[in-house]
N, C-alpha and C positions, 0 to 999 in steps of 0.2 A: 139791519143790513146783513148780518150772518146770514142768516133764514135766505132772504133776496140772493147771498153767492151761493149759497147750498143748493137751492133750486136753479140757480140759474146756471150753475155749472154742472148739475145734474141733466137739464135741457138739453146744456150743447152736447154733452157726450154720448146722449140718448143711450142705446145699445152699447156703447162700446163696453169692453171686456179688456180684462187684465191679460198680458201675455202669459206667462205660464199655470195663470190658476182659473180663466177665463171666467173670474170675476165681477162682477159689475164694476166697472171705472171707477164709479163715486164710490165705492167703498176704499181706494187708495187717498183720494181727496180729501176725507172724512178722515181718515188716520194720519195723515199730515195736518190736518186743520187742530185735531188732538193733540195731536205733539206741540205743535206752537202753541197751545191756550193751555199746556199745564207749565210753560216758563214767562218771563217776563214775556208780555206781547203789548200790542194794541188792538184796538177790534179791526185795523185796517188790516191787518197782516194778519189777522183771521179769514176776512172777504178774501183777501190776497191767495192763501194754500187752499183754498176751497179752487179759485182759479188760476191756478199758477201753472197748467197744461192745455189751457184751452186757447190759447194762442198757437202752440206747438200742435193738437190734435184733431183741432176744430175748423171750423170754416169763421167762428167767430172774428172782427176784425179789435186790433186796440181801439179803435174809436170807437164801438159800440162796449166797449167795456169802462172807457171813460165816462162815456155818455152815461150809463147804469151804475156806477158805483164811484164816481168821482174822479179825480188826478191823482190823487194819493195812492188810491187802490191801483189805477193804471199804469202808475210806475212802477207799482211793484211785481205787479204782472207782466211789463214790460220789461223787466232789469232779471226775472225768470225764466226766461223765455232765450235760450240757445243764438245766439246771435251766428257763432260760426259754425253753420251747420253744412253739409254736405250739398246743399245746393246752392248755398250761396259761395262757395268755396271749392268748388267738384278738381279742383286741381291740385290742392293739399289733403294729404291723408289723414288719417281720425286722429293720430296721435298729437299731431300739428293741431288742429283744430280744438282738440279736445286741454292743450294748455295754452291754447291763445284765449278760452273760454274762460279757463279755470284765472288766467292773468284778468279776464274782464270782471272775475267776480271778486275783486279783492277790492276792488274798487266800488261796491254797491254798498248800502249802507246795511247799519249791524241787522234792521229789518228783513231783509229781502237775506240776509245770509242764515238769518234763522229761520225763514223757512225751506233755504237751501236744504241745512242742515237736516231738520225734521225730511223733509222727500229723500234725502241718502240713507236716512234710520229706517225707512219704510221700507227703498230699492233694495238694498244691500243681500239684506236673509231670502230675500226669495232668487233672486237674481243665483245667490251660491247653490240654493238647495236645486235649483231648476234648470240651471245650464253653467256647470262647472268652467267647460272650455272658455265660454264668453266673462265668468267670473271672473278668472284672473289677469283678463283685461280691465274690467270694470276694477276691480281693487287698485289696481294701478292708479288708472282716471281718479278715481275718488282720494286716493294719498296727495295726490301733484292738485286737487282740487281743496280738501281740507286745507294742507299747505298757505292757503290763498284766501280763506273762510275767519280769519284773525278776529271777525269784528261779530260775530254771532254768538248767540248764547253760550257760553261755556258749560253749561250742564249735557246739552246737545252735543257739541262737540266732542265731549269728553267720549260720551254712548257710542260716537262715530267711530273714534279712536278705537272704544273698546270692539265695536262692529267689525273694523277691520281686522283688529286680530283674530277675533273667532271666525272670522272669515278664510284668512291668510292656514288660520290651525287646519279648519275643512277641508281647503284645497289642500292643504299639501298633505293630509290623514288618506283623504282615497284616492291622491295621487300614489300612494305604497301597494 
């Protein structure tokens, strides 16, 4: 079933490309799918970070990803999947949004938080190295978000924790 989300969420993102490293997509999927399957996991929450943005990127719908890979895997794709985002909400600004998100994820189970986790291990260092100004908005998001991530790996977690600070060191080193 690995194999079946690798390809399959290699499919839906065809072409697409990383933002600042214009990357293949699946090479970001693939390093999250990594980071969950070196701590406690299951193989569902493996399928799961292989497609855990193809809802968010794709024309893919939930029902074709239940249909393909079961309930289990669809929930976790679905409980990944930005709920309050900008156009379902175009009259609240991101910060709003982005801790009414972060209150939705406290609430998902330790699964779906681990692969949260593992996708901010992955965002985080390129996001700082590639657009500083939107970084330290993003450090922000992701503090008021860990915050909220209680029930995820704590190995992961901890990385985050440490992420942020070499983060926080970054910004504020060539902020001088």
């Amino acid at each position: 079933m690995e194999k079946r989300a690798f390809d399959f969420a290699h499919q839906a993102h065809g072409l697409q490309k990383r933002k600042y490293t214009e990357e293949p997509y699946i090479n970001h999927l693939e390093r999250v799918a990594n980071l969950v399957k070196s701590v406690p996991h299951t193989p569902t929450m493996v399928c799961a970070a292989y497609l855990h943005d193809v809802l968010k990127h794709t024309t893919v719908s939930p029902k074709t990803i239940r249909r393909n890979f079961g309930k289990e895997v669809a929930l976790l794709v679905d409980e990944l999947t930005d709920e309050f985002t900008k156009e379902a909400y175009p009259h609240l600004n991101r910060r709003w949004r982005k801790k009414k998100e972060a209150e939705r994820m406290s609430k998902i189970n330790w699964g779906t938080q681990t692969i949260k986790l593992a996708d901010i291990l992955d965002n985080l260092p390129g996001i700082v190295e590639h657009d500083l100004k939107f970084a330290k908005t993003y450090v922000r998001e992701v503090e008021v978000l860990l915050e909220n991530l209680q029930d995820g790996d704590a190995s992961l977690r901890q990385r985050v924790t440490e992420e942020i600070q070499a983060a926080k060191n970054k910004i504020e080193e060539l902020a001088q």
